[in-house]
C-alpha positions in Angstrom: 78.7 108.4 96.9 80.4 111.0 99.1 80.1 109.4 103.0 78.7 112.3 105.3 79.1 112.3 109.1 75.9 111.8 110.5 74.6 112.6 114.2 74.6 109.0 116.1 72.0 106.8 116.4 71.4 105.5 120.1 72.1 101.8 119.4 70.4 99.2 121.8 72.3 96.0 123.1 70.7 94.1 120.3 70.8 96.7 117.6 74.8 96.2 118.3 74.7 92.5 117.9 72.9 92.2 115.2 75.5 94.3 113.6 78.4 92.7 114.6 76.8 89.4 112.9 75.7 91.0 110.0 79.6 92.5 109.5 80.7 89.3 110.2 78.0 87.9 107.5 75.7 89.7 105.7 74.0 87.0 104.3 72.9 85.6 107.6 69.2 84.6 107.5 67.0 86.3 110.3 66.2 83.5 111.5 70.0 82.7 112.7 70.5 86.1 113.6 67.4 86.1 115.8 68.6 82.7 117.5 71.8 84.0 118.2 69.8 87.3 120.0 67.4 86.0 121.2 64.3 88.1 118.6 61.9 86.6 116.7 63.2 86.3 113.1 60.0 89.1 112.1 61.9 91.3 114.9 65.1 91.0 113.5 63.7 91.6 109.8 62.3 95.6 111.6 65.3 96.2 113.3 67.2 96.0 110.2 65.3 97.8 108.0 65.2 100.1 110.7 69.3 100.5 110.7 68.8 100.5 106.7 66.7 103.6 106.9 68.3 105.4 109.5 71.9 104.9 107.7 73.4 102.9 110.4 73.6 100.0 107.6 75.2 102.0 104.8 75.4 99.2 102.2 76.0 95.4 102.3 78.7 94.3 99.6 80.6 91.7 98.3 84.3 92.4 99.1 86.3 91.2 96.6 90.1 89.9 96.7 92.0 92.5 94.6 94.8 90.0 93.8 92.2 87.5 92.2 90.2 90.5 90.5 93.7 91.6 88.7 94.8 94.4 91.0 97.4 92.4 93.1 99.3 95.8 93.9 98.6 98.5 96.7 99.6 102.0 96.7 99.1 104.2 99.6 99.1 107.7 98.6 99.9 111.2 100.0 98.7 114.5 98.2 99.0 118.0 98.7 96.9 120.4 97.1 98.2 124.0 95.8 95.3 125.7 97.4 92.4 124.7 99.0 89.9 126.5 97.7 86.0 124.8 98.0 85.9 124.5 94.2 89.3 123.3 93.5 88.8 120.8 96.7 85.3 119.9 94.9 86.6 119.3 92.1 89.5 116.9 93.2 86.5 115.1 95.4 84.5 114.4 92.1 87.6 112.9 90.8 88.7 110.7 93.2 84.8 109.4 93.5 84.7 108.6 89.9 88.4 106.8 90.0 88.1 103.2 90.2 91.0 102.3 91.1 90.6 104.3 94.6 90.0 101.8 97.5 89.4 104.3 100.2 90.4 108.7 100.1 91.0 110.3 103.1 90.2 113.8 103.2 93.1 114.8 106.3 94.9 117.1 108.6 99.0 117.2 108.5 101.3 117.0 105.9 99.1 115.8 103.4 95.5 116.8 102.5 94.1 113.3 101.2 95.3 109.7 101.3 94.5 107.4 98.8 94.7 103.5 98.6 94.8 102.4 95.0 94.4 99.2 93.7 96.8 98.5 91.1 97.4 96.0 88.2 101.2 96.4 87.9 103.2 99.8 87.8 102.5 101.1 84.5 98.8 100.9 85.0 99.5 102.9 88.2 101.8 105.4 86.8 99.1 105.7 84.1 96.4 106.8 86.8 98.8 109.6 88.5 99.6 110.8 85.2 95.9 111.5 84.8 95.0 112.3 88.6 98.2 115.1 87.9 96.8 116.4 84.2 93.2 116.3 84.9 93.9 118.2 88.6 96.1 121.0 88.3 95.7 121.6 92.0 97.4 118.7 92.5 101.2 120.5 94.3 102.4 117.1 95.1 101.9 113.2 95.7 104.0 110.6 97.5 103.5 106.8 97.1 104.0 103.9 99.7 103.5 100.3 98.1 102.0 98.2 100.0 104.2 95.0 100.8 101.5 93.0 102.4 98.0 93.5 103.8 97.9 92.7 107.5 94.4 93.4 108.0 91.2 94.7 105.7 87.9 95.8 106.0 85.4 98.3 107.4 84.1 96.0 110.2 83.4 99.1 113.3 83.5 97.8 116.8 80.7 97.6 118.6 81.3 96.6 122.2 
């Protein structure tokens, strides 16, 4: 799923509290939610599908601890492409959506075109996926690696004061 920008959504006073709630817990009923807003739990239900529909909820998942799934290792990643055609860039995009093992990709301005986080089992099973991100993307010019030595702070909570 490719994330497009979107034009913003005016968001109410409530719209923004609900949604700091629900990033804080998804799985709060609407009838909590609505206590803590002060709505109706039938009010919270339509603003939520509203925010659903409009794409200001983009998805509600389970984030799960890489470390206890198997992937205890993090590798940020630089890359620089050879050129940066549409259909070469394309291309690369496809790839890194299929991939697994990519947490987040970054397409970017600077030194670097994209920055990947990988999740990682050990350093063979990463070498193994920049052999392949390298042979199956000869645009590929480059690719520098930073391992993570501890996560400080993760998540795709947005502010909303």
């Amino acid at each position: 799923m490719e994330i497009n920008a979107q034009m913003p959504q005016t968001l109410d006073q409530l719209d923004r509290r609900l949604l700091a709630l629900l990033q804080a817990n998804a799985r709060l009923s609407a009838d909590k939610i609505g206590a803590e807003i002060g709505l109706s739990p039938s009010a919270v239900q339509r603003r939520i599908a509203r925010l659903r529909e409009s794409g200001a909820i983009s998805a509600e998942v389970a984030i799960v601890d890489p470390g206890t799934a198997g992937y205890p290792l993090s590798m940020i990643v630089d890359v620089e492409v050879e050129r940066e055609r549409p259909e070469l860039l394309a291309a690369f995009k496809r790839w890194i959506m299929r991939e697994g093992a990519v947490q987040e990709a970054w397409y970017v301005t600077g030194d670097s075109d994209f920055v990947l986080v990988i999740a990682a089992r050990d350093i063979p099973d990463y070498d193994g996926l920049m052999h392949r991100m390298v042979s199956e993307n000869a645009n590929i010019r480059r690719f520098r690696t930073r391992v993570a030595l501890g996560t400080l702070k993760r998540g795709a909570a947005v502010p909303l004061e």
